[in-house]
N, C-alpha and C positions, 0 to 999 in steps of 0.2 A: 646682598648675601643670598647666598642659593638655600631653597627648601632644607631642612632637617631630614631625610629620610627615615622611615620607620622598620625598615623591613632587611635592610642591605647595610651593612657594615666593614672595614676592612676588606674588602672583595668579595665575601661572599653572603649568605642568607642567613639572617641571626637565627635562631633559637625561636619559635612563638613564645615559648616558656617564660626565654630571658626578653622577650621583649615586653611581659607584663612587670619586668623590675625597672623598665623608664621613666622618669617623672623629670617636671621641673627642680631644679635645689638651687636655693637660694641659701648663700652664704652671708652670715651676718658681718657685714662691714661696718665694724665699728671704727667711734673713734680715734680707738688707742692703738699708736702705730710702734712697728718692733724695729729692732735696727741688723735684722739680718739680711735686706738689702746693700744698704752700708757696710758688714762688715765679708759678704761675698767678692762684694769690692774691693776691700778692703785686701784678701787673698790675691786676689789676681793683679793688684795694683804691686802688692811683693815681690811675685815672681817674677825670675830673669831666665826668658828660656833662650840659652846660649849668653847673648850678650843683648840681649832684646827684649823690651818690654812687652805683655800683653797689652793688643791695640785696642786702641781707644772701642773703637766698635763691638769689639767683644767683647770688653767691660760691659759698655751698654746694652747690647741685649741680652746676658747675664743677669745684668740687673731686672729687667722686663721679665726674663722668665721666672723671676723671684717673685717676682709682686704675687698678692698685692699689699703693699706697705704695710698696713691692718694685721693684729696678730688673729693666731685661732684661724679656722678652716683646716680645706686640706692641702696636704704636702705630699709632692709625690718626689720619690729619691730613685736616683736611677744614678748608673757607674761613674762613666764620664765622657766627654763633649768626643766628636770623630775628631780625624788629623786635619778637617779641613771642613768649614762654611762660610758661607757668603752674608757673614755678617756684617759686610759692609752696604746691605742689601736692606738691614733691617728685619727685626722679630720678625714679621709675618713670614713674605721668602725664606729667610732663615728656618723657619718652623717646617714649610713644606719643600725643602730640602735635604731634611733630614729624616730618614724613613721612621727614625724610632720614635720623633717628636710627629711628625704627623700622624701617626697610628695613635697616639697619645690625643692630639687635637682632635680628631676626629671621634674616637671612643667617646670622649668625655664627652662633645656636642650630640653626638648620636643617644648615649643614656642619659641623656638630662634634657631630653628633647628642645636643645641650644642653649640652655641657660647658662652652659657654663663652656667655657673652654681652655684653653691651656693658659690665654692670660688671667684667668680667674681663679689660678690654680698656681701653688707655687711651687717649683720646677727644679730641683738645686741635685749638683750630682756629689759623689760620694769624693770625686777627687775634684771641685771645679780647675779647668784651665788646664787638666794634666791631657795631654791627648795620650793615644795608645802609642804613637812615634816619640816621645818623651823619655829621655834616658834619667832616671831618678836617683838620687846620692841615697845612699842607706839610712832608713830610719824617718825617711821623708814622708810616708804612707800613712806611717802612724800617728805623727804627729798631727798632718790634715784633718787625719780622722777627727783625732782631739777636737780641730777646731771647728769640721763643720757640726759635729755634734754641739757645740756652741750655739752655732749658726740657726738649730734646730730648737734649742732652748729661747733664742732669742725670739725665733718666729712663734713656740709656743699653739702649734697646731693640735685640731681637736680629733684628726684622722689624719693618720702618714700609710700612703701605697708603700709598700717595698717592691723593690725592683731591679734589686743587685745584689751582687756574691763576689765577694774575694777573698782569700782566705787569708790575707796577710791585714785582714781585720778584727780576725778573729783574736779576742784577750783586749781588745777597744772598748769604749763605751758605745762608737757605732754599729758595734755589731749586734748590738740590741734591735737597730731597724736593717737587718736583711732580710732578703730573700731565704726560705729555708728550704725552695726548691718547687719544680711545679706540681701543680696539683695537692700541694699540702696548706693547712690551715694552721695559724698558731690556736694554741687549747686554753680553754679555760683563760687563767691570769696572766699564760703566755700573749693574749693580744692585747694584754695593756703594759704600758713602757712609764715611769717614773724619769721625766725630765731635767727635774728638778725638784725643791721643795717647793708642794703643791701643786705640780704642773705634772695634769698626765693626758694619755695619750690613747688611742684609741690604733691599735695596728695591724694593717691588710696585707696577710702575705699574697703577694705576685710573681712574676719572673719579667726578666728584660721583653719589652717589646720584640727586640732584635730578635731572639728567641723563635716567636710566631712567623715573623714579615720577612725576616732573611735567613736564618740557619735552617729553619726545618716550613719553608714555605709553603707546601704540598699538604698538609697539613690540617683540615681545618679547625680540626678539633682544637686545638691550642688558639687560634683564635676567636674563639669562641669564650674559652676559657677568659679568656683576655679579657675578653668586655664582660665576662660575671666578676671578675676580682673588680676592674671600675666600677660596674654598680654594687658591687657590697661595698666598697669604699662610700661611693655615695649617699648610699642608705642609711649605711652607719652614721655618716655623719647625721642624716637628716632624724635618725634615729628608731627605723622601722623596719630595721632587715631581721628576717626571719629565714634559717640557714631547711631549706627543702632537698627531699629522697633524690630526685635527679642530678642536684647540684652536685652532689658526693657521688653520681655515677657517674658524671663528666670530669671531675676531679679524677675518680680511679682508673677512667681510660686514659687522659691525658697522663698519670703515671705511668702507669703499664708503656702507652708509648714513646715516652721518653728513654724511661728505662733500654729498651730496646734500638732505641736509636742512640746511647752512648755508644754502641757497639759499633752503628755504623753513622758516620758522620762527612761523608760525599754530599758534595752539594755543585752536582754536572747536569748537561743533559743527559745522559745515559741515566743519569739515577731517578732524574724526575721520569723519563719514559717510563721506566720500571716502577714506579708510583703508578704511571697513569694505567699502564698494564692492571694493576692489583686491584687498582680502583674498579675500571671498567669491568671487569671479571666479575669482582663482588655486585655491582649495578643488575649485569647482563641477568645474574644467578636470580635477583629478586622480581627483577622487570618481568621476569617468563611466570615465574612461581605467581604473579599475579594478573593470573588471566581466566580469560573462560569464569562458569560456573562459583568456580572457591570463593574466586572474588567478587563474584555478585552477591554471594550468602552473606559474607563478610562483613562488606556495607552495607548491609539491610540493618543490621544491630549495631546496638550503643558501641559491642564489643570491637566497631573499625577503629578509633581511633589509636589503641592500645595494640590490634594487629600492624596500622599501620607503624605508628610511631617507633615498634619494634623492628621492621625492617633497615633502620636506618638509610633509608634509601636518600634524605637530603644529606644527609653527611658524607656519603660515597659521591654524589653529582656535584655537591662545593670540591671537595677534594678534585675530580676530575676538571673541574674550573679551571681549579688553580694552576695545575698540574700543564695544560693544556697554554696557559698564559706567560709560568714561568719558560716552558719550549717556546715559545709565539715570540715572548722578548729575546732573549738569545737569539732570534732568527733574525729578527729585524735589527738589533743593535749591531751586529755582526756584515761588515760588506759581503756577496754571496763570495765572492773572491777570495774571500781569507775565511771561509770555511774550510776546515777539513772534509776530508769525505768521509769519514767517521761520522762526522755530525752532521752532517747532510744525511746522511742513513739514518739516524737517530729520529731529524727531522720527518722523515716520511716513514719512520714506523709508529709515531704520534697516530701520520693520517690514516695509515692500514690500521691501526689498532683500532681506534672510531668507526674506521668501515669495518671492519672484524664484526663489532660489536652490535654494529646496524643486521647483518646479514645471517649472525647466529640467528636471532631475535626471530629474524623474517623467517626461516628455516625451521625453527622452533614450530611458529604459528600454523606454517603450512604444511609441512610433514618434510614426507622425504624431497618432493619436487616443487622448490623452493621458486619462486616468482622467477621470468622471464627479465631479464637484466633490459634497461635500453642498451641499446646497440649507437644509436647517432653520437659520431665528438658534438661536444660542445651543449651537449642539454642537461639540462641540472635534474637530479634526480637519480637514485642507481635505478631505482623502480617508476615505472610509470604511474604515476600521482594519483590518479582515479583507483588504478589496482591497489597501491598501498593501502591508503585512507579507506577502503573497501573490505582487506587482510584485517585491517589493526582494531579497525570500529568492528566486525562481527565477533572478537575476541577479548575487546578489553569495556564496551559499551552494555550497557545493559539492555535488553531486547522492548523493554519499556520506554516511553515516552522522556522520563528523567532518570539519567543515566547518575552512576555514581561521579560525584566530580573528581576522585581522581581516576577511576577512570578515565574518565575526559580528558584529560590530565596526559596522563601516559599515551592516549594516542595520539593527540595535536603533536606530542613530543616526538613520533616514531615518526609521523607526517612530516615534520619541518626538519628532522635529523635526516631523514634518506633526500628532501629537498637541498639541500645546504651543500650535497657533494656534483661535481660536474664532472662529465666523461671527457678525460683530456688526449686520450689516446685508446683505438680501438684496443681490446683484448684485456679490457678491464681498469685501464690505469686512471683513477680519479685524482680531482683535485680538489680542495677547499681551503678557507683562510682558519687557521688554528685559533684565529681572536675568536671569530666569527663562530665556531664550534663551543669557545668556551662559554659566551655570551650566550649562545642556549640552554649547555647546561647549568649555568650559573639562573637564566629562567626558569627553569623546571624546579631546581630549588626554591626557589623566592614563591611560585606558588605552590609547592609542595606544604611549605611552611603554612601559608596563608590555611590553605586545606585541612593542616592539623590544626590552625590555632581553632578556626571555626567549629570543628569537632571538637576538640577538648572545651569549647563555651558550650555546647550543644551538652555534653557528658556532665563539666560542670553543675548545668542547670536541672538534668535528670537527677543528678545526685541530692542536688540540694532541695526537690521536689518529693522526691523520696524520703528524705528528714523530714519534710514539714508534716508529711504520712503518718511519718513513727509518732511524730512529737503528739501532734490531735489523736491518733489510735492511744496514745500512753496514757493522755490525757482523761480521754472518755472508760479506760479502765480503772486506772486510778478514781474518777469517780464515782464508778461501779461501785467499788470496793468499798469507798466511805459510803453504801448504802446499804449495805449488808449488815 
């Protein structure tokens, strides 16, 4: 089994924040088993789609993603199965075949630092066995609902993710475990769910995987978001979550950007370039604002981590990842022959836009008369290496022996970004691999993050240094006072 990662999730850089919500959870596997394994089976064992039964194999790993037999735990409910997997392959391949189930697998092992994963987690969708190519007789919807809510009773879990919407649930008993949208929280007595007599429920509003991984992939914020709704789930379960100020600020961005993306809902290259555009722009704007002087004052006081963490600068560089990768796959899944040339243009305004963004920067740095370009095809670099690393360290390093690390930071980045590009044709024209660009920036974040969590433990421990001030000062007044 490969490492657990701490740092990288989903494609891009967690949160330091959210990565202090990871822990082991251990679910209590009891003796007493429920029978909503058997009666998911039970569903798909009914069904006749056309004149054809549900295959045996998709029974069974149906079944698997129900487990585990034991009632109590968590339950996560999600729509329903795609028009097609390789369940004849078996759960595992099946899992990482299917974008929404392995964003799922891996979330869960990534916050529960492996302890748990999707077979330890029971998995049941809101219509089993219906695909979305399924033409349905009227009235069929609701009744399902009926029964997996059943289903739910029978398994009698102590935390259900929500992670689905359909409106032709709504007036059900299911509709009690949806999704009520992203970025919102059920309130108060709205997260607890009456199952049955006696049987209640503890409920984590989410939205569909798909959501994050495929419709609005550029994104990172909502993946993000992702893996804080799995560890509130998980927490909750374990019974120690406590809802903090940032949590409700990434909640109210991921609204805000939803919202704004019902309007627009393209999912091309043209639209992800224009992401990578907005992204880069926002980067370029904060990468300049922190140089020279400002930013050495900055990081001399407690006050860095709070300048920094306000620039958002990891969340603009994940975004430019992504952004960067979803272009990178279109290019290679694509033979070059059955490109348009539309997208071919698209393609290489990815690569000018990354160079764009290298050469304001440099431009910026040096005034009007910006670095001497190389001139040879074939050498990697737009600027000659010595020169750059020479620009970037008198501008972004401290003139001291220990420099701020992000400083340090931002200029290895400027160094290995203007490295990474190779002159393919005199007169300017470069080249680079788009994985390879995104695989930087998706670096810069990952220590970006590192850099804040270590500041915020550093701030932390000032802060909590400072109480123990108050407390002994309070103390020795107070005893003043009974001596008077």
């Amino acid at each position: 089994m490969n490492p657990i990662p701490v740092d990288e999730c989903l494609g891009i850089a967690i949160d330091h924040r959210l990565r202090k919500l990871f822990r082991p959870v251990l679910q209590n596997q009891g003796r007493e088993f429920g029978l909503h394994q058997d009666k998911i089976v039970g569903l798909g064992r009914s069904l006749l789609r056309g004149n054809e039964q549900v295959p045996k194999d998709e029974l069974l790993v149906t079944r698997q993603l129900a487990s585990p037999a034991s009632i109590g735990g968590l339950v996560v409910v999600l729509l329903k199965p795609p028009n097609s997997l390789p369940y004849h392959y078996g759960l595992d391949l099946t899992v990482q075949s299917c974008p929404t189930l392995a964003a799922l697998d891996e979330g869960f092992r990534v916050v529960t630092c492996g302890s748990l994963s999707l077979e330890d987690i029971t998995t049941v969708d809101s219509l089993p066995f219906i695909r979305p190519k399924d033409k349905l007789p009227p009235g069929f919807k609701r009744n399902r609902y009926l029964q997996v809510f059943e289903i739910l009773k029978a398994k009698r879990p102590d935390v259900i993710l929500c992670m689905w919407q359909d409106k032709d649930a709504i007036g059900t008993k299911l509709e009690s475990v949806q999704s009520i949208g992203v970025g919102k929280i059920f309130e108060n007595s709205a997260g607890e769910i009456q199952l049955g007599p006696g049987l209640m429920a503890t409920k984590v509003n989410a939205f569909h995987p798909s959501y994050a991984m495929y419709h609005h992939p550029t994104f990172s914020c909502f993946r993000q978001l992702l893996l804080l709704e799995i560890a509130q789930a998980c927490n909750k379960y374990a019974g120690n979550w406590t809802q903090l100020e940032w949590m409700t600020e990434l909640r109210e961005r991921c609204r805000m950007r939803a919202s704004e993306l019902c309007i627009r809902k393209e999912r091309n290259i043209k639209h992800f370039r224009d992401c990578l555009a907005n992204a880069l722009t926002s980067m370029k704007t904060v990468i300049i604002s922190l140089r020279g002087e400002t930013m050495t004052e900055q990081t001399r006081n407690h006050a860095s981590y709070d300048t920094l963490l306000r620039t958002s600068l990891c969340d603009y560089s994940n975004d430019i990842s992504l952004c960067l990768r979803e272009i990178w796959i279109i290019r290679e899944s694509i033979h070059p022959e059955d490109l348009s040339e539309e997208d071919k243009g698209t393609i290489s305004d990815a690569v000018a836009l990354c160079l764009k963004f290298l050469k304001d920067v440099v431009k910026d740095i040096h005034g009007k008369n910006s670095l001497t370009a190389n001139s040879k095809v074939g050498t990697h670099g737009v600027y000659e290496a010595s020169r750059m690393e020479a620009l970037v360290s008198r501008q972004y390093r401290l003139r001291s022996e220990e420099g701020p690390k992000s400083a340090e930071l931002v200029c290895s980045f400027l160094v290995d970004l203007n490295w990474i590009f190779e002159l393919a044709e005199k007169g300017g024209v470069y080249k680079t691999c788009l994985n390879d660009v995104a695989d930087l920036f998706l670096l810069f974040s990952l220590e970006f993050e590192r850099i804040l969590g270590e500041l915020m433990a550093v701030k932390g421990g000032n802060s909590q240094q400072s109480s123990d001030l108050f407390e002994e000062a309070l103390v020795e007044i107070t005893s003043g006072i009974g001596h008077l």
